[in-house]
ROSEKE-172867 format. One record per residue (C-alpha): z negated, x, y. Coordinates in steps of 0.02 Angstrom, whole numbers, plus 50000, padded with zeros to 5 digits. Example, Ala and Ser with C-alpha at 12.3 -4.5 7.8 and 13.67 -1.06 7.14 Angstrom:
496105061549775
496435068449947
***
This chain:
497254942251755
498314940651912
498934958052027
498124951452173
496344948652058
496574964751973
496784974652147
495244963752225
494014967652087
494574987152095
494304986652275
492774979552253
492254995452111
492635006952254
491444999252366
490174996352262
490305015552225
490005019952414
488465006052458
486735009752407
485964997252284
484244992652242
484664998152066
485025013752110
482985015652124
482775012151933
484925016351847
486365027051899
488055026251853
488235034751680
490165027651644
491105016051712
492895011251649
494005001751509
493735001751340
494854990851208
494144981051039
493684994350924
493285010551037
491835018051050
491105026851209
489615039651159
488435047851278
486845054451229
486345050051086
487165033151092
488715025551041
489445012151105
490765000051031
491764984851073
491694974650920
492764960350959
493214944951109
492354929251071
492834911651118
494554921951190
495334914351339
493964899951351
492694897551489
491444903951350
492384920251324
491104932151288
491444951251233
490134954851088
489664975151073
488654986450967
487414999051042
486855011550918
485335025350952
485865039050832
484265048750837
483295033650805
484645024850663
484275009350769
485774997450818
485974980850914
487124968050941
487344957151093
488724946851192
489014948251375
490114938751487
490794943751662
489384951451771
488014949451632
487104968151579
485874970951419
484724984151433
484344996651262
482895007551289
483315018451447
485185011251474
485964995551549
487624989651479
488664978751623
490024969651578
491264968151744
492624958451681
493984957451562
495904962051559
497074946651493
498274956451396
498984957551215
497514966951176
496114962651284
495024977751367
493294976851448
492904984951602
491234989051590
489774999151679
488545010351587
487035015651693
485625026151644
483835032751726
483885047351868
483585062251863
483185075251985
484355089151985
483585098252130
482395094652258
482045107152403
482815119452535
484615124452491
485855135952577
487555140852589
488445143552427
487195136852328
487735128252179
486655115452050
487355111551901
487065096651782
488105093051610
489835094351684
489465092451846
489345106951980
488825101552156
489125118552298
488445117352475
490045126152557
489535126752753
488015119552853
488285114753035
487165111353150
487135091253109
488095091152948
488435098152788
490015103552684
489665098552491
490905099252344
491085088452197
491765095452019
491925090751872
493215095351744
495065094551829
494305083651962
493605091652151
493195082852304
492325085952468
491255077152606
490185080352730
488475075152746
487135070552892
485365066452873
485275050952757
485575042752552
487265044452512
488155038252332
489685050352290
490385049752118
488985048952001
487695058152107
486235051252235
486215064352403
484875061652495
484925074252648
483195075652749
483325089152881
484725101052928
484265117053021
485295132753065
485755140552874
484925129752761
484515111852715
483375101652653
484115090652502
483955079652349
485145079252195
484745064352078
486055063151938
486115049151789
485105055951618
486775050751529
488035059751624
489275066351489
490155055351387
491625052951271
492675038951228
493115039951039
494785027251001
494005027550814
495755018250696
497175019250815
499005018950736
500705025450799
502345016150780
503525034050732
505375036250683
505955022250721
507825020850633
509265007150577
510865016550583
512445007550630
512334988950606
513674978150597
513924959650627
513534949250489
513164965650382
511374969350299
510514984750381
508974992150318
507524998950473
506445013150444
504965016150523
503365027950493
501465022750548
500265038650599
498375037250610
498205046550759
496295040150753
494815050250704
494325035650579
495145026650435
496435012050472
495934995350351
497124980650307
498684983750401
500004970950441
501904975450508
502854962950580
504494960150639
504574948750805
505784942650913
505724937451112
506364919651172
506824916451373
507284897951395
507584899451554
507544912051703
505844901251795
504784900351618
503574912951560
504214923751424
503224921051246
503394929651103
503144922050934
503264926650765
504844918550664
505644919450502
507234926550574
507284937450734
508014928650857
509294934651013
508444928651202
509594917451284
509274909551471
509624891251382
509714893351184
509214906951049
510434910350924
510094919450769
509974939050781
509444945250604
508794938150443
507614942250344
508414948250151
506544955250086
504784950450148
504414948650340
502714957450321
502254971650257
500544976750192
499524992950203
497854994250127
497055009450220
497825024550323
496725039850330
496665049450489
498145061250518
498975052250371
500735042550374
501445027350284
503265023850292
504165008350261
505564996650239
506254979250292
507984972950234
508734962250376
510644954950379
511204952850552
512044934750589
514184932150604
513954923550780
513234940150882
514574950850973
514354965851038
512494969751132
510974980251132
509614966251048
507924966451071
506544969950924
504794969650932
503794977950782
502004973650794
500584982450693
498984972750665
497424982150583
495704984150590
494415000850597
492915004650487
491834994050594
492854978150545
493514977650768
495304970850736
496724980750846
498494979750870
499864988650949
501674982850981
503234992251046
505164987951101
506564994951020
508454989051050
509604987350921
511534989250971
512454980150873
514484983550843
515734972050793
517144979550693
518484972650561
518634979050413
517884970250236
515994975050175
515834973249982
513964974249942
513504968749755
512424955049774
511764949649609
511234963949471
510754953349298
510464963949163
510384953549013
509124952148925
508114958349064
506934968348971
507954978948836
507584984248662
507735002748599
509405005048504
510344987048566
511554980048652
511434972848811
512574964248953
512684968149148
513154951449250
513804956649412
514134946449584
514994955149713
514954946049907
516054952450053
515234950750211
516374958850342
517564950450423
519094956250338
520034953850144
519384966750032
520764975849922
521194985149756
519124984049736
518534995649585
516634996349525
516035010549419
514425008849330
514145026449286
512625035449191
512515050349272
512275050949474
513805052749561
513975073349616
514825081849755
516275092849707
515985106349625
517085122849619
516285129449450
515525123749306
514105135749328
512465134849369
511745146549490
511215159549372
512865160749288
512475150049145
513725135749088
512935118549133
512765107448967
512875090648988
511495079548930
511815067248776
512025048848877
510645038748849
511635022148905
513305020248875
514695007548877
515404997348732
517354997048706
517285010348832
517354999148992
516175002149098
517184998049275
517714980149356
519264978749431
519854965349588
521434964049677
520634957549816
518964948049876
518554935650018
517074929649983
516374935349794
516774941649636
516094940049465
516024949549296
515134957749149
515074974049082
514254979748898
513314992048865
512304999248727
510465009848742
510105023348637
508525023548519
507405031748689
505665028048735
505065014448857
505465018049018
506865014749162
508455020649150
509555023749286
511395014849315
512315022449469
513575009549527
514815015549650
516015002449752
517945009649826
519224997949904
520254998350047
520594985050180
522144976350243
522714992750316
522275005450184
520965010250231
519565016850097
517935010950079
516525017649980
514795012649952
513225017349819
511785008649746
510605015049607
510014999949465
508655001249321
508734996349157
507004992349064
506844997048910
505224991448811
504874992948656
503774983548537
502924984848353
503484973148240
502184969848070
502624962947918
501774966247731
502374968147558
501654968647400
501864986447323
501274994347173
500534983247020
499504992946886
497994992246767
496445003946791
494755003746712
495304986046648
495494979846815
497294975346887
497434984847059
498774980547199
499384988547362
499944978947521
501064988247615
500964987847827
502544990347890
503044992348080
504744989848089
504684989048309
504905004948374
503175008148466
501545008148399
500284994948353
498474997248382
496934992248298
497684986248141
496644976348018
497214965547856
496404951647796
496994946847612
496544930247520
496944922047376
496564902047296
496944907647123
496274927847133
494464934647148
495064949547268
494004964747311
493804970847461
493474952947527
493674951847726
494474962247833
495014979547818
495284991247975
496975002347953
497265008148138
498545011348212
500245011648123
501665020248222
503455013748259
504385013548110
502905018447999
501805011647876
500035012647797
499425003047646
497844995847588
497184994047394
496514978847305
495724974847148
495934957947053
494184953746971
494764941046841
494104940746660
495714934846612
497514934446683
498904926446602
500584933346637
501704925446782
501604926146969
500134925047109
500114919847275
498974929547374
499004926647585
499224940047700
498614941247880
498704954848007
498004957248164
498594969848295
498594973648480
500214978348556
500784990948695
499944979248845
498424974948744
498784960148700
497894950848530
499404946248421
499264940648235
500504937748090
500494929847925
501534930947775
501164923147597
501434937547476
502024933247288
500944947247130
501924947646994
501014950046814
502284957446684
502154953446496
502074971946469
500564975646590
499804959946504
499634968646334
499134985046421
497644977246451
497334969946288
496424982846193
497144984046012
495914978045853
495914996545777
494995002245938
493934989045919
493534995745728
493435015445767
492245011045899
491135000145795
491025013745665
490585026045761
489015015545832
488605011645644
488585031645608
487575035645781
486335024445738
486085031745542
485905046345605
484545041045736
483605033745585
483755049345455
482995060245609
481635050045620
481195049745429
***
């Protein structure tokens, strides 16, 4: 909306406020004021709230609220445009117009029924209260009376002669003036206190880049606050920049890939993007803060200027209203020659590393100052760096002992040397892992050289090494022996990983075998480096010596859950020896056969 419209429809407010209306008969002015998508305005026992701006910037533009009665648990919905009013029970909503601006507002007016706060003689010093409102009679003249307004902070005065009178929210109505007193009439709206309640409503807080360079990478910090009484949903920070093309157009802002710096006929490139351009926040509780990160490398072609950054936060409350909020900050920007060595590329390979194994580190380092980079030395070290110490004490008096390195270099080389870089440098380092637990692992690389004139550089970055480790199942056969004429086997489960498996179970079969158990057997779980076995029995009448294949398959879950299965043909071999074992010999055979022929002679004897 234009100045000159603003300033005419606020003019016409005022007036409005001062002329009698025929709806002053049946509503008075409860509220009237601006309230932004996603506020709510209470009074009595209703709340108000600006859901969202329909058809925006259309001639169908509508604004679309929510009136709820909280005695009654009732709520409506219902669109007004400019100059339309709803009526809810005993109130009228009136929509006056609304505000073209980043976030559109609605000026609206709330009225409600009278009510008669006095009615009768009154004198001097008499005061009639109402909610917040106190109304005084301070003097009465002869023709004319003296009356004060307060409420809260705010006071006026005006005089009165015989006659209906609108001032602030009251209706005077003055009906005969004699020496010391007054005959009057107070009506005041029903609704007359009220509270507007911003409901989500987020703060843009330390706000911080430290010194950036041209054509260096510079990290900015900011925090968000919930400075709302209710919870903050699906929040969105971006990172905008601000384009003039000329000194005649109408600035626009837009949302780019790269922030860009305004120029009267061009835009050149400000900043880059080197991480994500948005970032994401699922909720923000009241009184609650979220801080975050973006990773920008300022371009080669700035020089030396304050740029402009917009950082725009879009959100939305409990009640689903979407808000927004944007702020300026400059960014000063120095130009300066010396060399900046960052490291670039961090491969550790294989990227995921085994307990106990080697592994390599593939480095790229970039110089992006403006200057040759010299004598340039990187230490990958596996403790973090310390300040200096004068003791070797702790603070209780007791020697510090150094913990046993969990990472440490092969060939002991763990440092890159350069004479010099321009652009980038390459190399690999080696290292080796102890036998340690899953888990990341810190590296703590730190970067010194010097520039053309000797002058020392240093810089720090922290790197993680993965370490996973996984079960690894195999089976063997194990022990081969005769019992109760049977021949009985094991099958060994072996985990030769180095973390567990879980929910174990072996399933044995055989072409040539009659195996018992048949199916599957459940053994658990079997630990890293562990085992656990599992006993079968061949059922075969008869089993000549030499070797049986049996087939082996195991089924396992590893440490994400995942189904895995492995098979392995296993090899029984039957010995001449046990073969004969089981043969029982053919005086067995006789002693038992006589002593059946004696049990039963003596059965008969007995019986004679």
């Amino acid at each position: 909306m234009k100045k000159s419209e603003s300033v005419f429809f606020l003019s016409l407010l005022l007036v409005l406020s001062w002329v009698p209306s025929s709806l002053a008969d049946e509503y008075m002015t409860s509220f009237q004021g601006y309230l932004g998508v996603g506020d709510n305005l209470t009074f009595g026992n209703y709340t108000l709230t600006v859901v969202d701006v329909l058809n925006a910037n259309t001639p169908s533009e509508r604004i679309l609220f929510k009136i709820r009665d909280n005695s009654a648990f009732e709520e409506k919905e219902f669109a007004l445009k400019e100059g339309e009013s709803y009526d809810y029970k005993d109130v009228r909503v009136e929509l006056i117009y609304t505000t073209i601006e980043t976030v559109p507002r609605a000026v609206i007016r709330i009225y409600s029924k009278p009510v008669t706060v006095y009615y009768g003689k009154a004198y001097e010093r008499n005061v009639f209260r109402y909610g917040p409102i106190s109304f005084t009679i301070v003097e009465i003249g002869n023709e004319s009376i003296l009356a004060r307004y307060l409420k809260g902070d705010e006071i006026d005065y005006r005089r009165f002669e015989v006659g209906n009178y609108f001032w602030h929210e009251l209706q005077i109505g003055v009906e005969n003036i004699s020496k010391g007193s007054v005959t009057i009439k107070i009506n005041a709206p029903k609704y007359v206190r009220f509270a507007i309640v911003r409901g989500a409503e987020i703060s843009i807080e330390n706000i911080n880049f430290g010194e950036v360079e041209i054509g260096s990478p510079f990290t900015l910090n900011l925090t968000l606050k919930n400075i709302g009484d209710k919870e903050a949903r699906f929040i969105s920070v971006y990172l905008y920049s601000k384009e003039i093309i000329n000194v005649e157009t109408k600035e626009e802002k837009t949302l780019l890939p790269t922030v860009s710096l305004p120029q009267f006929s061009s835009s050149l490139p400000f900043a880059a993007y080197k991480g994500s351009p948005i970032k994401y926040i699922e909720t923000l509780v009241p009184g609650k803060t979220a801080k975050l990160s973006f990773s920008l490398i300022s371009s080669k072609n700035l020089k030396e200027d304050v740029y402009p950054l917009y950082i725009r936060v879009d959100y939305k409350d409990e009640e689903g209203a979407e808000k927004s909020k944007e702020i300026q900050v400059g960014v000063p920007v120095v130009d300066k020659i010396r060399p900046k060595i960052i490291i670039e590329e961090f491969d550790v390979i294989p990227s995921t590393v085994s307990p106990d194994s080697n592994f390599t580190i593939r480095i790229k380092l970039k110089n992006v100052g403006n200057s040759m980079a010299k004598h340039v030395k990187l230490d990958l070290l596996i403790e973090k760096p310390k300040e200096e110490q004068t003791s070797g004490f702790t603070p209780y008096g007791q020697p510090a002992v150094p913990e046993t390195p969990k990472i440490y270099p092969i060939g002991k080389q763990s440092s890159l040397y350069f004479n010099e870089i321009n652009r980038t440098a390459e190399g690999e380092l080696y290292f080796r892992i102890e036998d340690v637990p899953r888990g990341i692992y810190p590296l703590y690389a730190v970067l010194n050289y010097e520039d053309e004139n000797g002058i020392k550089y240093t810089e720090k970055a922290t790197f993680g090494i993965e370490v996973a480790a996984y079960p690894i199942l195999t089976t063997y056969i194990g022990n081969v022996w005769v019992s109760g004429g049977k021949y009985n086997f094991e099958v060994y489960v072996v985990n030769d990983g180095k973390d567990a498996a879980r929910s174990v179970v072996l399933e044995v079969t055989s072409k040539d075998l009659e195996l018992f158990p048949v199916g599957q057997r459940y053994v658990g779980s079997i630990g890293g480096r562990d085992y656990d076995s599992v006993t079968y029995q061949i059922l075969n009448h008869t089993l000549a010596k030499g070797e049986y294949k049996v087939h082996a398959k195991i089924y396992y879950k590893d440490e994400s859950g995942e189904e895995k299965v492995v098979e392995k043909d296993l090899t029984i071999r039957i010995p001449e020896k046990l073969v004969q074992e089981r043969k029982m010999p053919l005086w067995e055979y006789a002693i038992g056969g006589a002593l059946i022929l004696v049990l039963i002679l003596l059965w008969r004897r007995k019986s004679d």
